[in-house]
N, CA, C, O and CB atoms as a CASP TS submission, in Angstrom:
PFRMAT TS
TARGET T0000
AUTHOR 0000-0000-0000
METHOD Language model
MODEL 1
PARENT N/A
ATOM      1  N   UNK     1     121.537 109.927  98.910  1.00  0.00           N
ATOM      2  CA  UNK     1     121.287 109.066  97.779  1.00  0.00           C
ATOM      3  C   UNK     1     122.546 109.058  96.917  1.00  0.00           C
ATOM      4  O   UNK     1     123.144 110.121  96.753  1.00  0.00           O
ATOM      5  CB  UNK     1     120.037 109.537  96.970  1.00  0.00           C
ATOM      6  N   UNK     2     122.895 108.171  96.475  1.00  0.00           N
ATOM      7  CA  UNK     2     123.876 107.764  95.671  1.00  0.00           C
ATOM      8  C   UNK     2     123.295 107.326  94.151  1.00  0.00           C
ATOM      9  O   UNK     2     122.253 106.707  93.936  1.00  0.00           O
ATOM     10  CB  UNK     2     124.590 106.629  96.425  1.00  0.00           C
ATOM     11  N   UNK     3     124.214 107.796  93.206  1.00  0.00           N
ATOM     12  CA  UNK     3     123.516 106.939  91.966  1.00  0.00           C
ATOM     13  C   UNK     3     125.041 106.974  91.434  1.00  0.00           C
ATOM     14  O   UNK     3     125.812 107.909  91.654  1.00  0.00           O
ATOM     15  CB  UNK     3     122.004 107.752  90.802  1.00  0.00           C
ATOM     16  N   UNK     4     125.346 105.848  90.723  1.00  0.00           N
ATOM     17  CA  UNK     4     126.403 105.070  89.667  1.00  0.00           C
ATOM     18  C   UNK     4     126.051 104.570  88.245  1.00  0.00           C
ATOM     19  O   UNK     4     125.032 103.980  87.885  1.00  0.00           O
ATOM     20  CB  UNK     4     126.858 103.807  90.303  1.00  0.00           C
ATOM     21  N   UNK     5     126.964 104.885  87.636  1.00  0.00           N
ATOM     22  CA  UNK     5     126.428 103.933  86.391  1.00  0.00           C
ATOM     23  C   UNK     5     126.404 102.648  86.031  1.00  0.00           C
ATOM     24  O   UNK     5     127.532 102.211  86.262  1.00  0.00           O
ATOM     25  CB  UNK     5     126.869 104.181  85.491  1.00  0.00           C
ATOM     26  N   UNK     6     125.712 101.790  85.581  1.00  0.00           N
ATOM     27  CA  UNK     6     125.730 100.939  85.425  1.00  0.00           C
ATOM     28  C   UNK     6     126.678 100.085  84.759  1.00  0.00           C
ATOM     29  O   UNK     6     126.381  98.894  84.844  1.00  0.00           O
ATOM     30  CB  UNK     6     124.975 100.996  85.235  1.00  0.00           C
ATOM     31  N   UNK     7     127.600 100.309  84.200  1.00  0.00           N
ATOM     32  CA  UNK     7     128.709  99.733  83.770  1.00  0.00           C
ATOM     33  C   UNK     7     129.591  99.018  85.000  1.00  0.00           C
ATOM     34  O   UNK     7     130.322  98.064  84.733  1.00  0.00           O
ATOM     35  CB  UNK     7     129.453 100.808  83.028  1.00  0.00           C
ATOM     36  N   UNK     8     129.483  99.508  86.292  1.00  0.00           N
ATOM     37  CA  UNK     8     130.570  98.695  87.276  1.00  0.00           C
ATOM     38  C   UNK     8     129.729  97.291  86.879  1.00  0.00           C
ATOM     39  O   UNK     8     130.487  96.324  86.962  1.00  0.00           O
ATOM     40  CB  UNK     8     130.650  99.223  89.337  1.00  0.00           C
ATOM     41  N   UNK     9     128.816  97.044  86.605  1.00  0.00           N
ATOM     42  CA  UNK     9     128.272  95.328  86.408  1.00  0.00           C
ATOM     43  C   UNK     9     128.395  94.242  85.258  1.00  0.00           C
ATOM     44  O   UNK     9     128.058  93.094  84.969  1.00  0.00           O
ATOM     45  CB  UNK     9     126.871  95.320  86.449  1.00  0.00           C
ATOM     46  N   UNK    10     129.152  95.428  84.751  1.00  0.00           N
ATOM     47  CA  UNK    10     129.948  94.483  83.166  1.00  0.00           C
ATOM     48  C   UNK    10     129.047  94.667  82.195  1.00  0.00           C
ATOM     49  O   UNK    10     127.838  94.604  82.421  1.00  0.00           O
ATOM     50  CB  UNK    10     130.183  92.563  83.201  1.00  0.00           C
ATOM     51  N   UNK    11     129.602  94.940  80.893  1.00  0.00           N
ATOM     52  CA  UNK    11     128.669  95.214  79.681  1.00  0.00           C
ATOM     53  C   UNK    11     127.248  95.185  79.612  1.00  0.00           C
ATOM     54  O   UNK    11     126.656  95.770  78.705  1.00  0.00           O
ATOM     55  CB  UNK    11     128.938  94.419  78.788  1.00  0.00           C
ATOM     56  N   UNK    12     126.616  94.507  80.562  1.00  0.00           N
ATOM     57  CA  UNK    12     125.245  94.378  80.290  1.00  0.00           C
ATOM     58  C   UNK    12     124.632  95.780  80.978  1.00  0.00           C
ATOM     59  O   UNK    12     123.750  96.389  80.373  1.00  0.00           O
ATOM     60  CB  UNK    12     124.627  92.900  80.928  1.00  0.00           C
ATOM     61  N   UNK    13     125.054  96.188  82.063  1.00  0.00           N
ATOM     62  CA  UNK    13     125.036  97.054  82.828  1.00  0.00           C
ATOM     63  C   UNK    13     124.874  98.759  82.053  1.00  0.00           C
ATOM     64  O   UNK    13     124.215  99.790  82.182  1.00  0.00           O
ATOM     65  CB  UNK    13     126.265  96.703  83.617  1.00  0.00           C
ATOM     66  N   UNK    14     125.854  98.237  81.299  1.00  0.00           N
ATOM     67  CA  UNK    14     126.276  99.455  80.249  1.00  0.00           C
ATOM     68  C   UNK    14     125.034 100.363  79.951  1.00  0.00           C
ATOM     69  O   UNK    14     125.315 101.463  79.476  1.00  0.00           O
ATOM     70  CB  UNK    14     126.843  98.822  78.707  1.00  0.00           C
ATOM     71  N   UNK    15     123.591 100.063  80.170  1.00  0.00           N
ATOM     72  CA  UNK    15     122.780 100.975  79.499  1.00  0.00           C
ATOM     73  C   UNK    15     121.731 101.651  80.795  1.00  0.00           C
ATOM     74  O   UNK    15     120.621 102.161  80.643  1.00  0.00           O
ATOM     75  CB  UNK    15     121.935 100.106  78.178  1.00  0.00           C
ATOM     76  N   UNK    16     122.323 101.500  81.780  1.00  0.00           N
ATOM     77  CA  UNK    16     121.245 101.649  83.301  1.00  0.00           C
ATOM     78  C   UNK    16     122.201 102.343  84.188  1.00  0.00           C
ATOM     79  O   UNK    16     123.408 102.280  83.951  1.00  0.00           O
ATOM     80  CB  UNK    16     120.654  99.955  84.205  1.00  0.00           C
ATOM     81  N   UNK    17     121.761 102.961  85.134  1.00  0.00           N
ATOM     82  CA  UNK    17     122.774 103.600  86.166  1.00  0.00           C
ATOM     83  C   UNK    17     121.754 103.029  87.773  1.00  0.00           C
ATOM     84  O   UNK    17     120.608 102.583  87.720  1.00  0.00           O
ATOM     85  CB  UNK    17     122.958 105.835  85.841  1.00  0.00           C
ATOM     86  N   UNK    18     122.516 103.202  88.966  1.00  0.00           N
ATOM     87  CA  UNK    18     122.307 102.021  89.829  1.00  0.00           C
ATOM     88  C   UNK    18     122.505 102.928  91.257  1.00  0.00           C
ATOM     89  O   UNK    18     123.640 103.261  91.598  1.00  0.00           O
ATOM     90  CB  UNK    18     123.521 100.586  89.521  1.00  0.00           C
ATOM     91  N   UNK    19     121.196 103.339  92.143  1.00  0.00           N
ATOM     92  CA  UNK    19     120.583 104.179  92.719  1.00  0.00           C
ATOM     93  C   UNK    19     120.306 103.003  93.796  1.00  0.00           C
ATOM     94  O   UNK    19     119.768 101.897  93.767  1.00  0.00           O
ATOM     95  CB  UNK    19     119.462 104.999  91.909  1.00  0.00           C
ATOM     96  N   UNK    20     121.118 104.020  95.010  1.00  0.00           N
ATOM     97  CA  UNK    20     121.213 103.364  96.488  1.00  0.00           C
ATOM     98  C   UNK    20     119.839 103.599  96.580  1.00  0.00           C
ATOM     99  O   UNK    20     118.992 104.228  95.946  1.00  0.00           O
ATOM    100  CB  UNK    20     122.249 104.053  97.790  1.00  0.00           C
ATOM    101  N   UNK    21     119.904 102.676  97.875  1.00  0.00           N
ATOM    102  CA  UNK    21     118.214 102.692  98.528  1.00  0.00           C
ATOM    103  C   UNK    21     118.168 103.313 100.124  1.00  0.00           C
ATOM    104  O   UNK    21     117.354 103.406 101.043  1.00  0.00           O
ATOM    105  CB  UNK    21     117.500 100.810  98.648  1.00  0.00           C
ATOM    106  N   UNK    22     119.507 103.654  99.850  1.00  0.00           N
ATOM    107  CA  UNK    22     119.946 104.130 101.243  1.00  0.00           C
ATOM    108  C   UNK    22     118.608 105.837 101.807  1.00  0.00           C
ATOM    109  O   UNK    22     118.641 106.482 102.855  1.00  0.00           O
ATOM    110  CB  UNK    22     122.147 104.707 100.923  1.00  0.00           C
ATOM    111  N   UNK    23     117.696 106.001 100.646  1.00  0.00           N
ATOM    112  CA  UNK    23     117.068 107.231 100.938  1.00  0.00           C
ATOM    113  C   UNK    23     115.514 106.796 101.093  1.00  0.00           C
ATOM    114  O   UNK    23     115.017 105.831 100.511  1.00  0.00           O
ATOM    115  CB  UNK    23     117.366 108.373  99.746  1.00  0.00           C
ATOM    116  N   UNK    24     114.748 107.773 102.081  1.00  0.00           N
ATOM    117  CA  UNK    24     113.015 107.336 101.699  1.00  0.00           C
ATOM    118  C   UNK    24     112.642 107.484 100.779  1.00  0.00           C
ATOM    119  O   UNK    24     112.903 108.537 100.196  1.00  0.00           O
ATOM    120  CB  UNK    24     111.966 107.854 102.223  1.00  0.00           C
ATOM    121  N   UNK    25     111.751 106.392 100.115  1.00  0.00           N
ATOM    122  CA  UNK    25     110.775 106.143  99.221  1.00  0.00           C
ATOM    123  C   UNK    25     110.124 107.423  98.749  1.00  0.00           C
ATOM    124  O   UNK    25     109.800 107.442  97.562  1.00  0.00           O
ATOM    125  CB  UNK    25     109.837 105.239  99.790  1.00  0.00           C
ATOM    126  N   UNK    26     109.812 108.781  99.677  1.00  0.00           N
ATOM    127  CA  UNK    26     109.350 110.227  98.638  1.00  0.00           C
ATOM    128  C   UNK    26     110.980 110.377  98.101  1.00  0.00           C
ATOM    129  O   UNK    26     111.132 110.223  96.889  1.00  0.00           O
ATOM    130  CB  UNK    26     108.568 112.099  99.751  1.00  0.00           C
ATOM    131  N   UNK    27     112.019 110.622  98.796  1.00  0.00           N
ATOM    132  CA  UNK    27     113.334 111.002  98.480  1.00  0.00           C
ATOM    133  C   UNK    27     113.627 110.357  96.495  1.00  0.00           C
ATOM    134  O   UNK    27     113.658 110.866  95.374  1.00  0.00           O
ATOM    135  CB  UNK    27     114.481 110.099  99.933  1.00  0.00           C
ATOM    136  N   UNK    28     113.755 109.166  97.041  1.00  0.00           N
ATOM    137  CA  UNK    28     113.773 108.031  95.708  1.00  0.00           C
ATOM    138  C   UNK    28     112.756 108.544  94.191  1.00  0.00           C
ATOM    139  O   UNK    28     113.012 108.320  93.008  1.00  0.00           O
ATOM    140  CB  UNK    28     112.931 106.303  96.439  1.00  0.00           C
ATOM    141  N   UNK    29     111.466 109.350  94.850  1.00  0.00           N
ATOM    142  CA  UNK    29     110.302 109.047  93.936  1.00  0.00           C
ATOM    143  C   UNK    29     110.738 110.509  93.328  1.00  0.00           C
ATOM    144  O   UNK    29     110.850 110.689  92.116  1.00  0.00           O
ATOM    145  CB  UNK    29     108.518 108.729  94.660  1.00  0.00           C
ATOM    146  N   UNK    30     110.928 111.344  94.125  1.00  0.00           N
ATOM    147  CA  UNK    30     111.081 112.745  93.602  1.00  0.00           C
ATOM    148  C   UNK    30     112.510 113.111  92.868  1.00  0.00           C
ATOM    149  O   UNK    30     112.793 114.124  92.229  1.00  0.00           O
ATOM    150  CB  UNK    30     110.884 113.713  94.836  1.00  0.00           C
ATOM    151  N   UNK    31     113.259 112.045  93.144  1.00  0.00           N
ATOM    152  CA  UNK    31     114.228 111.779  92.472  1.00  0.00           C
ATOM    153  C   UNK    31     114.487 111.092  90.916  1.00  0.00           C
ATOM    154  O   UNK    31     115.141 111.501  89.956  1.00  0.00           O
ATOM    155  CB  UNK    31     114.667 111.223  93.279  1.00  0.00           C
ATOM    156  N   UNK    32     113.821 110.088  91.085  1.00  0.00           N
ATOM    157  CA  UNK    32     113.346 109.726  89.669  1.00  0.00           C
ATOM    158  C   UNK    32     112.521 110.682  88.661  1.00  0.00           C
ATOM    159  O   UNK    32     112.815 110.910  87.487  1.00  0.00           O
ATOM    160  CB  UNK    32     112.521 108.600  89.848  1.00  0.00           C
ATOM    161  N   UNK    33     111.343 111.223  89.436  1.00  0.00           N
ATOM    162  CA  UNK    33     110.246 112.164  88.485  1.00  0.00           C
ATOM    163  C   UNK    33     111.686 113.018  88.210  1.00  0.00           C
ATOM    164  O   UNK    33     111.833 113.289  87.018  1.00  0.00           O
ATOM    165  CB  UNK    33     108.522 113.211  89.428  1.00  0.00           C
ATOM    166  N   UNK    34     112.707 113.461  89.043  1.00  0.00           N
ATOM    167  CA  UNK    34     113.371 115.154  88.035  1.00  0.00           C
ATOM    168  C   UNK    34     114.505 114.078  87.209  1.00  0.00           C
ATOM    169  O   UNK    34     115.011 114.682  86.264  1.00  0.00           O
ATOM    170  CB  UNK    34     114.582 117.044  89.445  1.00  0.00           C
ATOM    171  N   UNK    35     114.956 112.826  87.319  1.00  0.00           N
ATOM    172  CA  UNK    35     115.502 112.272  86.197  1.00  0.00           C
ATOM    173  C   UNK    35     115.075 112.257  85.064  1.00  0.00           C
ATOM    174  O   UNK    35     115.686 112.557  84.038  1.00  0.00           O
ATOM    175  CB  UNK    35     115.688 111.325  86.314  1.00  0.00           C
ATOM    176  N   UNK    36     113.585 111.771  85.221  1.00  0.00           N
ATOM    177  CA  UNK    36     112.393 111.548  84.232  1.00  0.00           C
ATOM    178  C   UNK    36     112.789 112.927  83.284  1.00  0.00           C
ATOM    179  O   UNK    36     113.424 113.172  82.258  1.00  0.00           O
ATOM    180  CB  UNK    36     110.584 111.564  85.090  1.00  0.00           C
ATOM    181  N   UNK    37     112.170 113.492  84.082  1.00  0.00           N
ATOM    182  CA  UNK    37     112.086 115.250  83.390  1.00  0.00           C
ATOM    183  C   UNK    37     112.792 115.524  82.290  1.00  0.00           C
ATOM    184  O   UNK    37     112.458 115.843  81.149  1.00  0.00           O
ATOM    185  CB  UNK    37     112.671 116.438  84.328  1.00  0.00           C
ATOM    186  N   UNK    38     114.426 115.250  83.122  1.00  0.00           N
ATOM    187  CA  UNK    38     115.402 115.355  81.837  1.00  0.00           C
ATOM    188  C   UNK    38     115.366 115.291  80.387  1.00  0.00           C
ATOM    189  O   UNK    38     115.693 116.166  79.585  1.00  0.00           O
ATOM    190  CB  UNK    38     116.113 114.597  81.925  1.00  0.00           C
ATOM    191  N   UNK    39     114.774 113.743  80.104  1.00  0.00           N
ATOM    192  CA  UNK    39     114.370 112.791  78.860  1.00  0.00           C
ATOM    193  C   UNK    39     115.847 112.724  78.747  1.00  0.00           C
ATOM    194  O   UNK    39     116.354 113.353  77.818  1.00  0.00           O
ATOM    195  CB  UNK    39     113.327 113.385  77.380  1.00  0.00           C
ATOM    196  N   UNK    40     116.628 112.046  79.566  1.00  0.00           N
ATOM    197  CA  UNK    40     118.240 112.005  79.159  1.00  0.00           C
ATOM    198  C   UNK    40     117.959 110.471  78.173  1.00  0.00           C
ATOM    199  O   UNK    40     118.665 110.332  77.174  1.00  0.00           O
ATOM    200  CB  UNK    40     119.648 111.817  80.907  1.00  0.00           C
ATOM    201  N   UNK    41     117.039 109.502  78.473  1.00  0.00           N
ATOM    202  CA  UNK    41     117.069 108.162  78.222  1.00  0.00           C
ATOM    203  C   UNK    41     115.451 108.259  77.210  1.00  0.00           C
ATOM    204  O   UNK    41     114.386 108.867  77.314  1.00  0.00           O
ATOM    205  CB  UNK    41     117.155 107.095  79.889  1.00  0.00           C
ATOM    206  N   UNK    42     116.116 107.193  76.171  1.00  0.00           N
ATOM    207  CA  UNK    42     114.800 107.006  75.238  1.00  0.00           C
ATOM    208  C   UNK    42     113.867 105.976  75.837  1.00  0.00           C
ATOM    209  O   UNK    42     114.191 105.213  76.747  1.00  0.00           O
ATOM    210  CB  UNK    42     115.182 106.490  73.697  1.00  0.00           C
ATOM    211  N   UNK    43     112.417 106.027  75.122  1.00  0.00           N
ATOM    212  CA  UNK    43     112.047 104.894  75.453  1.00  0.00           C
ATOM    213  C   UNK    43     110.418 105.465  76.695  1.00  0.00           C
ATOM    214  O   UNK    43     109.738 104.606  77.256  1.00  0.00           O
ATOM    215  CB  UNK    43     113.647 103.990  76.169  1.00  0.00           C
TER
END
């Protein structure tokens, strides 16, 4: 799995980061829930 920030997509980008799909769907999910976890992002 790969993840980037969202800025390579030009200012709008600026507030999202941008997660290959290159992994399975548990890979992806269990990946997000320990992002989640963090609370790096409001909202």
């Amino acid at each position: 799995m790969l993840v980037a920030p969202g800025s390579g997509f030009g200012k709008v980008g600026e507030q999202f980061i941008r997660i290959s799909l290159t992994a399975s769907d548990e890979a992806l999910e269990t990946a997000l829930s320990r992002i989640a976890a963090l609370r790096l992002f409001p909202g």
